[in-house]
N, C-alpha and C positions, 0 to 999 in steps of 0.2 A: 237306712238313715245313719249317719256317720254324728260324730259326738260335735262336729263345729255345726250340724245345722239344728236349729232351734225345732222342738215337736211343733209348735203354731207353724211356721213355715211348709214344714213335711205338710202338714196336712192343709193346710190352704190350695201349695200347687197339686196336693189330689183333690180334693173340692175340683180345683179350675178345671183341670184335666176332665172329671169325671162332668160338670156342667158343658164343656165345649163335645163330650161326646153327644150328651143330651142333644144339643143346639144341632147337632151334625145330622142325628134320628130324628128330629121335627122337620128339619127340612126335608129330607128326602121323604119320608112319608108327604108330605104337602106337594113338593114334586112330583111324587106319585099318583096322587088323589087329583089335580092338577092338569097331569099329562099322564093318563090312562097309556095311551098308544105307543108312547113313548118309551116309557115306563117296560110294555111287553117288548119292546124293540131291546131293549137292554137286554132284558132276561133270556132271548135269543140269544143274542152277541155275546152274551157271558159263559150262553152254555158251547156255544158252539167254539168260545176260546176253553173252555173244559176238555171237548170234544178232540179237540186237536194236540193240547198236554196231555192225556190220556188215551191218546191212539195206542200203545201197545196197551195198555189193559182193557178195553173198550174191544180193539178189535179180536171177532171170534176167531180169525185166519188170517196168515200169511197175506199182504195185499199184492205180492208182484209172483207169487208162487201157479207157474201154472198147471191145472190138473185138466189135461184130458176127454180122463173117463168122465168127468162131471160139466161138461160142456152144456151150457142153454137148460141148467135146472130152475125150473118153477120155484115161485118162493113157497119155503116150506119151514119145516122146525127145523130143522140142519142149515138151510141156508136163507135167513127170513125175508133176506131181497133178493132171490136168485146168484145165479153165476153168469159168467158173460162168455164169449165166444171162446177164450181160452182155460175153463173153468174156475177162473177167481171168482172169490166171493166177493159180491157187489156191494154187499154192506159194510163189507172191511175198507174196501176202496174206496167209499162215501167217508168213512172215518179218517181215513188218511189223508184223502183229500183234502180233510178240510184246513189240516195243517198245510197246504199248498196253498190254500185261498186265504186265511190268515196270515201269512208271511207275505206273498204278494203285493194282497191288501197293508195290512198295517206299516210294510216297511216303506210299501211304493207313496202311500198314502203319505205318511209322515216326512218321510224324506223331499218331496214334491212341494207339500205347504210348507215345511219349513226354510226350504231355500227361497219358495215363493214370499215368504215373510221378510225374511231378509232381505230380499232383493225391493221390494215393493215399499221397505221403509227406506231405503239408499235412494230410490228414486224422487221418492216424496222430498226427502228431508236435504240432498243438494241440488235437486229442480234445474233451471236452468237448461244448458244444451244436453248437459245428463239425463236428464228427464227426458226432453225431447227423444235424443238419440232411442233411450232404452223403451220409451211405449210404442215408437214407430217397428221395434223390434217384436215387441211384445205382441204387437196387432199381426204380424208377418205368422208368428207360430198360434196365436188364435182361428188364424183365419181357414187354419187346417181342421177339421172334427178330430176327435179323440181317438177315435179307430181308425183315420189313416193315418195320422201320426204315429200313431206306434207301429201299423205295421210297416211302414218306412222306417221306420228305426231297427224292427225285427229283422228284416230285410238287409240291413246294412252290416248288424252285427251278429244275427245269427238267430237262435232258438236257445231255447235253456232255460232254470229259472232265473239265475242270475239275469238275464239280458231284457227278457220279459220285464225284470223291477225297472230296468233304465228304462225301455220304451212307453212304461206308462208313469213314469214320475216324470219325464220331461214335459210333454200335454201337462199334467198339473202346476207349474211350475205359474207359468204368467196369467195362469187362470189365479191366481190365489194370489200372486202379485197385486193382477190391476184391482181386486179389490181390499188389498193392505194399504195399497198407496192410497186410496181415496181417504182412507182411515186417518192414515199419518200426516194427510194434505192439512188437516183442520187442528193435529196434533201440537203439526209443525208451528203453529201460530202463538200459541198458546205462552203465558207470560214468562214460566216458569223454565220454558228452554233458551227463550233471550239470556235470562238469570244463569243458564248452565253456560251456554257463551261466555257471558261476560266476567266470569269466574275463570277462565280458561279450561273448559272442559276439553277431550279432546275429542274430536267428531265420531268414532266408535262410540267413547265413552255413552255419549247424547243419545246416540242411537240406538246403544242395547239398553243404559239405564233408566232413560227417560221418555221415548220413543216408542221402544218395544210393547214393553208390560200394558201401555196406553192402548194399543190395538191387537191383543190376542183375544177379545170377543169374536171378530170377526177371521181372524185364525181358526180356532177353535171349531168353529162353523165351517169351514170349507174344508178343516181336517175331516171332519165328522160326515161332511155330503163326500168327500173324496173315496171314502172306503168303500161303501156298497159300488160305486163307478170301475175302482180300482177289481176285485172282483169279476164283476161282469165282462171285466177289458182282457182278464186273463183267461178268465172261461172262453170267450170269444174268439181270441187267437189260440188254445190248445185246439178248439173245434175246430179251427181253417189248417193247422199243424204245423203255425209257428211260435208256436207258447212253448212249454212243459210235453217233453217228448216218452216217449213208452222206454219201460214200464213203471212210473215215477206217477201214482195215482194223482189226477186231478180230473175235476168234474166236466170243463168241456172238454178231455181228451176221453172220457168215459162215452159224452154224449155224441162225440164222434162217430163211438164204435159200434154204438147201438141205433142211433137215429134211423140212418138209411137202412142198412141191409138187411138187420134182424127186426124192421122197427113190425113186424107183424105176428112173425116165430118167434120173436122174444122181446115184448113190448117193455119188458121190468128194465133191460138196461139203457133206456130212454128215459122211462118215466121217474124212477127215482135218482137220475142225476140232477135232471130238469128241475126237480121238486126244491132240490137242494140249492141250486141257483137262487130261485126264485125267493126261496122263505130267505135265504142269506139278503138279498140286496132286500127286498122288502124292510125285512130287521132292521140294517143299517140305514134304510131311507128314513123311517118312522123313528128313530132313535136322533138322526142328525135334524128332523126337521123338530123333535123338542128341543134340542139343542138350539138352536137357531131360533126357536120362541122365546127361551130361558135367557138366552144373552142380550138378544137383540132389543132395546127399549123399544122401536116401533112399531112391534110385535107382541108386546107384554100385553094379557088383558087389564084393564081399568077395574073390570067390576069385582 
């Protein structure tokens, strides 16, 4: 506290502060209590972004170090998920992986809806031949599924993780469009952006300040269903071996190694990358479909 502010003051804005914390812990308990399933989808995805800030302390071993003599061990106290064909330890490379599938995921993810955002509010909001033009373009890259998309893209530019982010943020792009613009369609109409016209706003301006903010429920939403997708699209192509190449842990280049050849003589490096998949998009599905309860009015319960 400095001598020009008044004590009633100082302590009002901590009152306010320490009330809006309140206000902050009722909700989310209520959201919690609310959306049970949801709720554990977080606490997944939270830990598992732990997981992956904390790979070197977390991991017991070296993940691209390879030993040998310790080739296809049983999980034990030394190595609690085994080792894999070239003696690494499997549970260090689960850990490290997971920083492969959270970067992936959250950059490919975010990057994807957010241009898909922007794009989706430009189309809505000057209509016309614009519109036209860009949804017959939009239907063009829909009408491909998501995994050959990208691995067309993979194909074009290579393998890596870098190239892997572009072939699965392009798929996301017009998927998250066409349902922005649908948002922005009804946006558009509305009194208060005539008002930003008629004031001479300039067409950006309209779009980011009055536009935007008005349909990020449904941003939000296809951010949140994009990650568990995103994920699964890069496990997918490290397993065909145009993702994320050796020795650079990630979980379908794990379940690569272990699926076929060892999947009898050494079932563990199968079974716990798969595991890892699986609880990840799980996580993210059940996490994005509260979200998508939370936001979405058509979807809120009544009772």
């Amino acid at each position: 506290m400095t001598a020009s502010e008044p004590p009633v003051q100082v302590a009002r804005e901590a009152t306010s502060g320490a009330l809006t914390g309140v206000r902050l812990g009722r909700a989310a308990l209520s959201w919690v209590r609310q959306k049970p399933l949801g709720a554990a989808g977080a606490v997944i995805v939270l830990g598992m972004l732990l997981v992956a800030l904390l790979a070197p302390v977390i991991a017991p071993y070296d993940p691209v170090r390879n030993a040998f003599d310790r080739m296809h061990v049983p999980p034990s106290t030394a190595h609690w998920f085994g080792t894999d064909q070239f003696g690494r330890d499997v549970l260090s490379r689960l850990v490290y992986g997971a920083r492969t599938a959270m970067l992936v995921g959250l950059v490919a993810s975010f990057i994807g809806a957010s241009l898909g955002l922007m794009l989706g509010v430009a189309s809505a909001y000057f209509g016309g031949r614009f519109d036209l033009f860009f949804q017959r373009l939009m239907d063009i890259f829909m009408a491909f599924p998501l995994i050959i998309m990208a691995l067309a893209i993979v194909s074009i530019f290579g393998t890596g993780a870098h190239n892997v982010i572009v072939a699965i943020t392009v798929p996301f792009i017009p998927r998250c469009a066409r349902v922005v613009r649908s948002s922005a369609l009804a946006v558009r109409e509305l009194p208060y952006i005539d008002a930003a016209r008629a004031c001479g706003f300039s067409h950006a301006r309209i779009m980011l300040h009055h536009v935007a903010p008005n349909v990020m429920a449904p941003y939000l939403i296809m951010l949140t269903a994009f990650l568990g997708q995103a994920i699964l699209l890069e496990a997918s192509l490290s397993y065909l071996g145009l993702g994320v190449q050796e020795p650079t842990p990630a979980w379908g280049l794990m379940l690569q190694g272990g699926a076929e050849e060892y999947a009898e003589s050494a079932p563990w490096m199968a079974i716990f990358p798969g595991l890892a998949i699986t609880v990840s998009v799980f996580a993210f599905n059940l996490f994005g479909d509260a979200v998508r309860d939370t936001l979405d009015p058509r979807l809120r319960s009544t009772g």
